[in-house]
C-alpha positions in Angstrom: 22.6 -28.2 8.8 20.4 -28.8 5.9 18.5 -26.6 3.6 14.7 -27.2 5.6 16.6 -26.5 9.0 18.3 -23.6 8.0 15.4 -21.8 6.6 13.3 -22.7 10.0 15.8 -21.0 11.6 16.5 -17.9 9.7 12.7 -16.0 11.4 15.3 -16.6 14.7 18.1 -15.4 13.5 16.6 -12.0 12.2 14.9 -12.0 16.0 18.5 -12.6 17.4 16.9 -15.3 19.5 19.6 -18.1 18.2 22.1 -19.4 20.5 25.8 -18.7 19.6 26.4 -21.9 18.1 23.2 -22.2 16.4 24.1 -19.0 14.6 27.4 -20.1 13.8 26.3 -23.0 12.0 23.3 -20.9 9.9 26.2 -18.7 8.8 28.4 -21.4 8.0 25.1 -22.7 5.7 24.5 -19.5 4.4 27.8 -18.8 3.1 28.2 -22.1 0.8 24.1 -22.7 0.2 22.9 -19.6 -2.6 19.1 -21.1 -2.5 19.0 -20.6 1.1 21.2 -17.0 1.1 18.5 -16.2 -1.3 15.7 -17.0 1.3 17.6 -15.4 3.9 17.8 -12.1 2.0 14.1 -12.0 0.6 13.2 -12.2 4.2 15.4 -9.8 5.9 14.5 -7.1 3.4 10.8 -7.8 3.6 11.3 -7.1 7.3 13.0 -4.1 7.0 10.1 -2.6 4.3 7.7 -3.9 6.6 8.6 -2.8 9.8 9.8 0.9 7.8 6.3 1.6 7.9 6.1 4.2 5.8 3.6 4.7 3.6 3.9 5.8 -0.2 1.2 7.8 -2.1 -0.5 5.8 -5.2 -0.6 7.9 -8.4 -4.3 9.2 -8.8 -4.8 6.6 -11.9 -3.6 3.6 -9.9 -5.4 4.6 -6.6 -8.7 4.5 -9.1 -7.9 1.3 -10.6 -7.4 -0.2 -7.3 -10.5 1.4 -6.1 -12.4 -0.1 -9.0 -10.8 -3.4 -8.9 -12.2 -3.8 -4.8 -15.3 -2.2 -5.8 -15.7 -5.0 -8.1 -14.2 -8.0 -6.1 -16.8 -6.9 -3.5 -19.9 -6.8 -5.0 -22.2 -9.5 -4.6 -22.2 -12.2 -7.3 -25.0 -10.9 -9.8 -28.0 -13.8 -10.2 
């Protein structure tokens, strides 16, 4: 397995949609390819964040940053 097929397969791997020996051989990769242990790892946490779903409250000053900053990005471009 190569680098561009391992990191196709790692979305099915998290799923647990891989066949035995498909998974066998992305470990195998994993274990002596950092780059792609890397990937795997970025990904599996962003899932787990993501699918956490909880929510965190801004700090009043970064909420009103934020605020301004879409407030601006939405305006209409001045003529």
């Amino acid at each position: 397995m190569n680098c561009k097929e391992a990191v196709q397969e790692i979305s099915s791997y998290l799923d647990e949609s891989l066949d035995e020996d498909l998974k066998r051989t992305l470990k195998a990769h994993l274990k002596c390819c950092h780059h792609c242990q890397v990937i795997f790892d970025t990904t599996r946490k962003t899932v787990e964040l993501y699918c956490d779903g909880k929510l965190f409250p801004l700090p009043d000053e970064v909420r009103s940053r934020l605020h301004a900053a879409l407030r601006k990005k939405c305006q209409p471009p001045s003529r």
